[in-house]
C-alpha positions as CSV (number, residue, x, y, z in Angstrom):
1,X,14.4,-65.6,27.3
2,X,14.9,-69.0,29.7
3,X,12.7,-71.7,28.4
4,X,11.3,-74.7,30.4
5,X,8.8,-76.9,30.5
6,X,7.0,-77.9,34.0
7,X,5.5,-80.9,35.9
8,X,4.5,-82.1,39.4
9,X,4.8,-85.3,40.6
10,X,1.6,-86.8,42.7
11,X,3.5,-85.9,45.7
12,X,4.1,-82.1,45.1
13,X,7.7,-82.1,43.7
14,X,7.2,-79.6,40.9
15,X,10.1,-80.3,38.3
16,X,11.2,-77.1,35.6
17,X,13.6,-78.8,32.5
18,X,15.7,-76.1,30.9
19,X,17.0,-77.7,27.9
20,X,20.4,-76.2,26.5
21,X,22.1,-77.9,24.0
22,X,25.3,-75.8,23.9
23,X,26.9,-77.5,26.9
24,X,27.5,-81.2,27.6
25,X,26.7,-80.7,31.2
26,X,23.3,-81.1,33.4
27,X,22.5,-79.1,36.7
28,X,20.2,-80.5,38.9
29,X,19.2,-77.8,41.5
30,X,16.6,-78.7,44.4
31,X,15.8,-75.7,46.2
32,X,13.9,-76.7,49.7
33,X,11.0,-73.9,51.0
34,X,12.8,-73.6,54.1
35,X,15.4,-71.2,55.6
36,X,16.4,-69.1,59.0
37,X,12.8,-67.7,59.4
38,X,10.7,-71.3,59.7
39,X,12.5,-71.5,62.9
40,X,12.0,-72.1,66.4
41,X,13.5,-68.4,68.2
42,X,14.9,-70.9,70.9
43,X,16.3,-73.5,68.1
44,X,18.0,-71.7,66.0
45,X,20.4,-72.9,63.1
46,X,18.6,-76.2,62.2
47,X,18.3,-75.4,58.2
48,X,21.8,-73.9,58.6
49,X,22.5,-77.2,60.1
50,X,20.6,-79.8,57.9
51,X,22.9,-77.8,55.1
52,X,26.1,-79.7,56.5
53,X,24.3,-82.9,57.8
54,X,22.4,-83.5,54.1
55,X,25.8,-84.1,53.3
56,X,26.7,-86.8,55.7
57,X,24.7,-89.8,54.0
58,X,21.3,-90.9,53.5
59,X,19.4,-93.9,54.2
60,X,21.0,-96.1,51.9
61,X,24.1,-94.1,50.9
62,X,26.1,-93.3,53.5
63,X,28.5,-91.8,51.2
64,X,27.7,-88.1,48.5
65,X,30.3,-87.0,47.3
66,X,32.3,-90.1,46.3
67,X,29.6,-91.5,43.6
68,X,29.0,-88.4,42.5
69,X,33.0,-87.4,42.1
70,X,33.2,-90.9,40.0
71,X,30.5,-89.8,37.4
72,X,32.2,-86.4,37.2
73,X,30.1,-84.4,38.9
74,X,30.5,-81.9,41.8
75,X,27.9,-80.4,44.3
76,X,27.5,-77.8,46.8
77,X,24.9,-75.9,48.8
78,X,23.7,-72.4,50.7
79,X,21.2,-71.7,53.3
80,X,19.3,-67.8,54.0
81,X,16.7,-67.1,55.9
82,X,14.2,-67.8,53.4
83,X,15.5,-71.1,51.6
84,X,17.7,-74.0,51.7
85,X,19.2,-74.8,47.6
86,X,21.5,-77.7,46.7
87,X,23.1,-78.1,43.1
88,X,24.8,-80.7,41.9
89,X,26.6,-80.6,38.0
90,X,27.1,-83.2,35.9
91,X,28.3,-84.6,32.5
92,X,25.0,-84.7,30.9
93,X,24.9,-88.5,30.2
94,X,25.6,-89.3,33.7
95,X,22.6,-86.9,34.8
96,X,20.8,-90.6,36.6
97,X,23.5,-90.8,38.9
98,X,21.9,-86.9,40.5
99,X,18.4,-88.6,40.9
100,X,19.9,-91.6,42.5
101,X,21.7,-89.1,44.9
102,X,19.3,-86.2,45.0
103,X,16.1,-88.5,45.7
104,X,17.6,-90.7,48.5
105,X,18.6,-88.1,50.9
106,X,15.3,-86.2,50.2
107,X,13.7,-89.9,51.0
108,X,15.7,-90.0,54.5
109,X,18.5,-89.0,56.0
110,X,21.4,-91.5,57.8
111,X,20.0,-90.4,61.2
112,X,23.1,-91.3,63.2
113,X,23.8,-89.9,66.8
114,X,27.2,-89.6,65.7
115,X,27.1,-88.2,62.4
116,X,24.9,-85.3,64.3
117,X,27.4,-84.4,67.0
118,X,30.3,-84.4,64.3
119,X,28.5,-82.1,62.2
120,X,27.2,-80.1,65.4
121,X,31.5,-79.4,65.8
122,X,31.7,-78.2,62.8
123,X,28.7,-75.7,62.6
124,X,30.0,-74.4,66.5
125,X,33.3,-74.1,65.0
126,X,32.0,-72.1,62.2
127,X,30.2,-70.3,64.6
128,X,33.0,-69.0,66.7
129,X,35.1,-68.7,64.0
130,X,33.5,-66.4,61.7
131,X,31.5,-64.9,64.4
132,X,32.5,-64.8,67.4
133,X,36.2,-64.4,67.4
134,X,36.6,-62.8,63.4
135,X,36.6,-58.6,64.1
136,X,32.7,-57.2,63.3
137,X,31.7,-61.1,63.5
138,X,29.0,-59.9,65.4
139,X,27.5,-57.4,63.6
140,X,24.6,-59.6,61.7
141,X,23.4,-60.7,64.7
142,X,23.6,-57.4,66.5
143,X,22.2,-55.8,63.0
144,X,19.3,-58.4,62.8
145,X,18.0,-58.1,66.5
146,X,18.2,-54.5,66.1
147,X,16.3,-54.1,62.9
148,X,13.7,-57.1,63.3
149,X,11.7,-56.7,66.9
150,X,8.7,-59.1,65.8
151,X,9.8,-61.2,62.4
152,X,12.4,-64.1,62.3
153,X,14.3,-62.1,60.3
154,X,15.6,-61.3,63.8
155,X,18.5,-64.1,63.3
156,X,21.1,-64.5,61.3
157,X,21.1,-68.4,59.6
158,X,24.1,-69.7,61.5
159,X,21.9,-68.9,64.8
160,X,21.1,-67.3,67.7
161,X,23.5,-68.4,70.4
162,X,25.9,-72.0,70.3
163,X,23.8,-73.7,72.6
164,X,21.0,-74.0,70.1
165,X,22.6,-75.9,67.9
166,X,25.1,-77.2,70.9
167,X,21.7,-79.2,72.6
168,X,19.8,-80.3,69.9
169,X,18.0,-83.4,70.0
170,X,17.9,-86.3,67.3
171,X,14.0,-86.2,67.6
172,X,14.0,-82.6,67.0
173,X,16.3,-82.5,64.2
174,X,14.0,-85.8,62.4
175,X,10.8,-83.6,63.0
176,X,12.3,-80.8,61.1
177,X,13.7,-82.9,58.2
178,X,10.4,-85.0,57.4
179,X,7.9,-81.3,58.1
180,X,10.2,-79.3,55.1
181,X,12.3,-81.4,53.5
182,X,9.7,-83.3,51.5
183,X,8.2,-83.3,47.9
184,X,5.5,-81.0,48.4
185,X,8.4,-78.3,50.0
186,X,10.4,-78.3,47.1
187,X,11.1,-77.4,44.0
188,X,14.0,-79.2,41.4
189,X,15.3,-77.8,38.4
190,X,17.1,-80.0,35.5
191,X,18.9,-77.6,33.3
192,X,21.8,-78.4,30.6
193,X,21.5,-80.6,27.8
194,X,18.9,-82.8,29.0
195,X,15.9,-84.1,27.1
196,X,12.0,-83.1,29.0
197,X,10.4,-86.0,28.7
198,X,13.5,-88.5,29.8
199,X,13.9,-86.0,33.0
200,X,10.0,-86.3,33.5
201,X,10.1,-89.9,33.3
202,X,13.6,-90.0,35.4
203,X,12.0,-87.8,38.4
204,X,8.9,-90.3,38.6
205,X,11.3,-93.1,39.0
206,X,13.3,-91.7,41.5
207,X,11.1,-89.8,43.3
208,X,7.5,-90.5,42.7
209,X,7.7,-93.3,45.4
210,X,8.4,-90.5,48.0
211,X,5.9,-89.8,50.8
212,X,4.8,-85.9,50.6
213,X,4.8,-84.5,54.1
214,X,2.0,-85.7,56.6
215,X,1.2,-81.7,57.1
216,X,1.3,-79.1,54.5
217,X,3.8,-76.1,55.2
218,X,1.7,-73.3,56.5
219,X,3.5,-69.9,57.5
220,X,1.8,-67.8,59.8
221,X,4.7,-65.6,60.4
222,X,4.6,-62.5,62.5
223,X,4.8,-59.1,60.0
224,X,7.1,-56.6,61.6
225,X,5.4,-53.7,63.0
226,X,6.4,-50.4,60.6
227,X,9.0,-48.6,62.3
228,X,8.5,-45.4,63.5
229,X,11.4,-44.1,65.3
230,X,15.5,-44.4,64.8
231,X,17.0,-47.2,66.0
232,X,20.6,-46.5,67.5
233,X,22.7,-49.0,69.2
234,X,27.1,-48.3,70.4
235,X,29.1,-51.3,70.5
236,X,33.0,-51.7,71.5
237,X,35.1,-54.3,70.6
238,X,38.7,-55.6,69.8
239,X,38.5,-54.2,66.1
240,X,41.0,-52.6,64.4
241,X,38.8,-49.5,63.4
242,X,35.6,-47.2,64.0
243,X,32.8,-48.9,61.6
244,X,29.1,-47.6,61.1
245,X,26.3,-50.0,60.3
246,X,22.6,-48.7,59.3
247,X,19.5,-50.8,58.1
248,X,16.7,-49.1,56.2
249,X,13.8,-51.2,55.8
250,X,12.6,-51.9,52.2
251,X,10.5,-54.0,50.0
252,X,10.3,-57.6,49.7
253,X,12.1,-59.3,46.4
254,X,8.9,-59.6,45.0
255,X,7.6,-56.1,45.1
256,X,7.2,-53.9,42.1
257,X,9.7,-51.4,44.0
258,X,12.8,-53.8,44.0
259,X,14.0,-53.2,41.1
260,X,14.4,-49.3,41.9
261,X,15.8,-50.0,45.2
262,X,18.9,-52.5,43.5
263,X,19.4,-49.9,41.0
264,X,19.3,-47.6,44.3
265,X,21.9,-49.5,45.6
266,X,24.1,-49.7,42.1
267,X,23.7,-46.0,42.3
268,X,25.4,-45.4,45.4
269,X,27.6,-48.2,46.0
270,X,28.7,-50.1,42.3
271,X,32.3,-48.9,41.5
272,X,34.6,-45.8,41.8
273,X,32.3,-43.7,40.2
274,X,29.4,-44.3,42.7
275,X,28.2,-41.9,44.9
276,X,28.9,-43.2,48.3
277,X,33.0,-43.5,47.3
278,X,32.8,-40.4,45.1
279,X,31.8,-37.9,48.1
280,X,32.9,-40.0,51.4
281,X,36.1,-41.9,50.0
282,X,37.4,-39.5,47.4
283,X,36.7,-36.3,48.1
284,X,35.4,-35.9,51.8
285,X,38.2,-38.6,53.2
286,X,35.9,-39.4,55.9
287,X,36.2,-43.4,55.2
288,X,38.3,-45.7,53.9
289,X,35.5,-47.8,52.5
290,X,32.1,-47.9,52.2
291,X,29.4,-50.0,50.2
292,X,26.1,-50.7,50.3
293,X,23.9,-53.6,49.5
294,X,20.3,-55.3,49.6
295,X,19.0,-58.5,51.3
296,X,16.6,-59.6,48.6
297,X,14.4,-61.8,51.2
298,X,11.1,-63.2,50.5
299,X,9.7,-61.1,53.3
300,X,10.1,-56.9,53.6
301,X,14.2,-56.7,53.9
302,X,16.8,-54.2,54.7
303,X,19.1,-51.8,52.4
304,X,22.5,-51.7,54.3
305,X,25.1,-48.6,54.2
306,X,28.0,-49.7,55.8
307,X,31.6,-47.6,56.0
308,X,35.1,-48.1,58.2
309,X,36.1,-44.5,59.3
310,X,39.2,-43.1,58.4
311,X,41.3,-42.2,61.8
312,X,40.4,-38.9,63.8
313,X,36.4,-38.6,62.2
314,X,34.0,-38.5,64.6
315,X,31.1,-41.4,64.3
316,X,27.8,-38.8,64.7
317,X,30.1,-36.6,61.5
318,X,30.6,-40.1,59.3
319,X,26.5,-40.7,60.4
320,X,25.6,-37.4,59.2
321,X,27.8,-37.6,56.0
322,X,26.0,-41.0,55.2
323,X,22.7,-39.0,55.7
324,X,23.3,-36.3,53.8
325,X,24.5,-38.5,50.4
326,X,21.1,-40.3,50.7
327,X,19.4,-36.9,51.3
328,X,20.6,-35.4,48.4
329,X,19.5,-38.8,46.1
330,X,15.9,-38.0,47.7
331,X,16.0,-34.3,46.7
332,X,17.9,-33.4,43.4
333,X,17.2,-34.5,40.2
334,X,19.7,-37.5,39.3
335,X,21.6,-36.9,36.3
336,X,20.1,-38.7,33.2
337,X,23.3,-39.9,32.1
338,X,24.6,-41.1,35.4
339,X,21.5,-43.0,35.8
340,X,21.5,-44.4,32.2
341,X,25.2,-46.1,33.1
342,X,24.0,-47.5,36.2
343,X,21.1,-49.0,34.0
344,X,23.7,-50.6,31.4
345,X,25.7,-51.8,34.0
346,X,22.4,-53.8,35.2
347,X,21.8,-55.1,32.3
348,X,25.6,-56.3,31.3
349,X,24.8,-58.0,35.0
350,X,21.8,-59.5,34.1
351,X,22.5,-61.1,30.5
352,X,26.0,-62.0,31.5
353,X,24.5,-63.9,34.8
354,X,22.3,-65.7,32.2
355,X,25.6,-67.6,30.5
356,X,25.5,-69.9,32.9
357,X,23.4,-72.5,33.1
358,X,23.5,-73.2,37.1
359,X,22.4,-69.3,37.3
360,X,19.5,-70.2,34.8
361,X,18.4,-73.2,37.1
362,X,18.8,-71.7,40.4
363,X,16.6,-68.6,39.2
364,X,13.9,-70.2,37.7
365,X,13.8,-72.2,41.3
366,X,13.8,-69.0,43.0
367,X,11.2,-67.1,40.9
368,X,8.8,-70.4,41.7
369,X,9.6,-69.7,45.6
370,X,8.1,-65.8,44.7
371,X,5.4,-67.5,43.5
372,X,5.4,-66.5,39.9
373,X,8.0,-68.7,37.8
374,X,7.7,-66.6,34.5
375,X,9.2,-63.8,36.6
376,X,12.4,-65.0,35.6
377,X,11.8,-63.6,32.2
378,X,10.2,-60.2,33.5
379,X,13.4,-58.7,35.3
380,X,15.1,-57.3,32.4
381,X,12.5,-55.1,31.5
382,X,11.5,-54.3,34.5
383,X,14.5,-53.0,34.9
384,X,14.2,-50.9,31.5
385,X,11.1,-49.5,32.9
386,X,12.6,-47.6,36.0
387,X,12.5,-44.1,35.8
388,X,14.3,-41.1,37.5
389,X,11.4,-40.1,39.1
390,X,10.2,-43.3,40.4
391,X,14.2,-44.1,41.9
392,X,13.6,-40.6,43.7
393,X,10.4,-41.9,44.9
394,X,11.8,-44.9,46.2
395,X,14.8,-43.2,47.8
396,X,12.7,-41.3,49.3
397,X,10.5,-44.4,51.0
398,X,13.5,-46.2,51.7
399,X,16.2,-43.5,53.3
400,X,13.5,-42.1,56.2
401,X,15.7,-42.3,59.5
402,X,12.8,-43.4,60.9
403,X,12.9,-46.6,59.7
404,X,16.7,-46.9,60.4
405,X,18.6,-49.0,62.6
406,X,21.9,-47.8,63.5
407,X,25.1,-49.5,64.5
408,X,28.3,-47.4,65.8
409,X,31.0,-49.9,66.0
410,X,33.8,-48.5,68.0
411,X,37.3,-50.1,68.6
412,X,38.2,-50.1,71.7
413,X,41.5,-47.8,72.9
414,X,45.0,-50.0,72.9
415,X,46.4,-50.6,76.0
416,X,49.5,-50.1,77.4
């Protein structure tokens, strides 16, 4: 059980205190309501973006990472397409020199023309690096705008194209920061061993003076039509072997079906034992690896199957061996005592994740962004409560090729 206690500033900041007394550290986690998806389709990569710049210096630091390195502390951060979370940890006793931080770059950024173009580098570089010039770079972008038609899902968070990123404009990019990246957008979590009432008291001094955004956050975004048809798309590249991508949609993090579908995926995918290895690695040689895996997004996401070919298999044969694995999840009883060992190895996940007090912060964070904080104490048994039948059910929703997008990756022929 995570305990907290709650408050909201006059502005909107809602602050969660987890007290734990067993460590002399303090994490303060700010988790910002924006990600990917609140974007413009033809500027892409701003949160992606902001992630880097909120590091250059706010209005009256212009350095982070040095005053925070002198109290002890260290700090990092991650965008998706649904949120933007920074955490910095700290000796406990030190935990004011956070707000100081924390509160001035949510106050305003050092909007410098040439702090923008260096950090503009270094998210193009990332950009070519990783996804442009690294073998199967491309697929979650060619994965996305295959599986997403309507949604913003349809982009991965680094971006579109370069040239988004590559031509933005300082107004632009101080429009974004001061509509999401305000009190009333966000959500901070104090966990460690930290007193309530001095972190109450701590947050009003630091951050009660902040403006809330002049407009409320209001999503109005598009729901992607149901899919109704197979999705099949070839690509050839310099790679150096035959890959196979497919995208079943799924349910949202928040539904009561999630739960099924990750133990759906732990099923198939978690270990030697798993089903996917077991029949397509082991015994069928048809790959050399294979896993599959969730997106746990706000909005309805994707369960991914996802397997390099062993040389001389044919892609439609590795497609229909994929097919036929999910097939038979749909359509024979699982084994009791497979499925029990896939639930204990959940749980061992679960209350080992729970050690760590960052984990504890960033969750509770998270479970406010679903819109029900005291979630966070509800997975475990929800969990417990999946049955055979109800996986089976959910198999059966999920793994209909009609909903499937389908990547054959193909590496090209050497030459001579």
């Amino acid at each position: 059980m995570i305990h907290f206690e709650q408050h909201t500033l006059a502005n909107g900041l809602k602050i969660y205190v987890h007290r734990d007394v067993s460590t002399p550290i303090a994490v303060v986690n700010t988790l910002y309501k924006v990600g990917a998806r609140d974007e413009n389709p033809n500027r892409t990569g701003f949160a992606h973006l902001f992630e880097h710049f909120m590091f250059e210096g706010s209005v009256n630091i212009p350095e982070f990472d040095t005053p925070l390195q002198t109290a002890g502390g260290e700090n990092n951060a991650f965008t998706s397409n649904d949120i933007t979370n920074y955490y910095d940890i700290i000796p406990a006793n030190n935990l004011e020199t956070a707000f100081w931080l924390e509160s001035d770059r949510m106050l305003s950024l050092n909007f410098d023309e040439e702090s923008l173009n260096t950090q503009k580098k270094v998210v193009m570089e990332e950009f070519k690096e990783h996804y442009i010039n690294q073998p199967y770079g491309d697929v979650w972008h060619k994965m996305s705008a295959l599986a997403y038609k309507t949604h913003p899902y349809q982009w991965p968070t680094i971006g579109k194209e370069l040239s988004h990123v590559e031509n933005v404009t300082m107004q632009e990019f101080k429009d974004f920061f001061f509509h999401y990246y305000r009190p009333n957008n966000a959500v901070m979590v104090v966990g460690g061993n930290v007193d309530p009432d001095k972190v109450f008291k701590l947050a009003e001094k630091w951050y009660g003076g902040i403006e809330r955004g002049k407009s409320e956050v209001v999503r109005n975004l598009p729901k992607e039509p149901t899919q109704t048809a197979a999705r099949v798309q070839e690509t050839h590249a310099d790679v150096p072997v035959n890959a196979i991508y497919k995208a079943y949609k799924m349910c949202e993090k928040a539904s009561p079906e999630y739960q099924a579908s990750d133990l759906l995926r732990d099923l198939l995918s978690t270990g030697d034992s798993s089903r996917l290895y077991q029949e397509l690695v082991k015994e069928k040689k048809i790959f050399s690896s294979i896993t599959a895996y969730t997106t746990e997004t706000i909005d309805e996401g994707l369960f991914f199957v996802e397997g390099k070919l062993n040389e001389g298999i044919a892609m439609q044969a590795a497609d229909k061996a994929i097919q036929d694995v999910l097939k038979e999840v749909v359509n024979t009883k699982i084994n009791e005592q497979e499925f029990i060992k896939v639930k204990n190895k959940m749980e061992s996940y679960l209350v080992f994740s729970e050690i760590n007090v960052l984990n504890r912060a960033m969750n509770i964070a998270f479970y406010d962004m679903l819109g029900d904080v005291n979630g966070v104490n509800q997975e475990l048994e929800k969990y417990r409560a999946v049955t055979t039948e109800k996986l089976q059910e959910t198999a059966a929703g999920i793994f209909d090729e009609n909903k499937c997008s389908t990547l054959h990756y193909y590496a090209k022929p050497a030459t001579k």
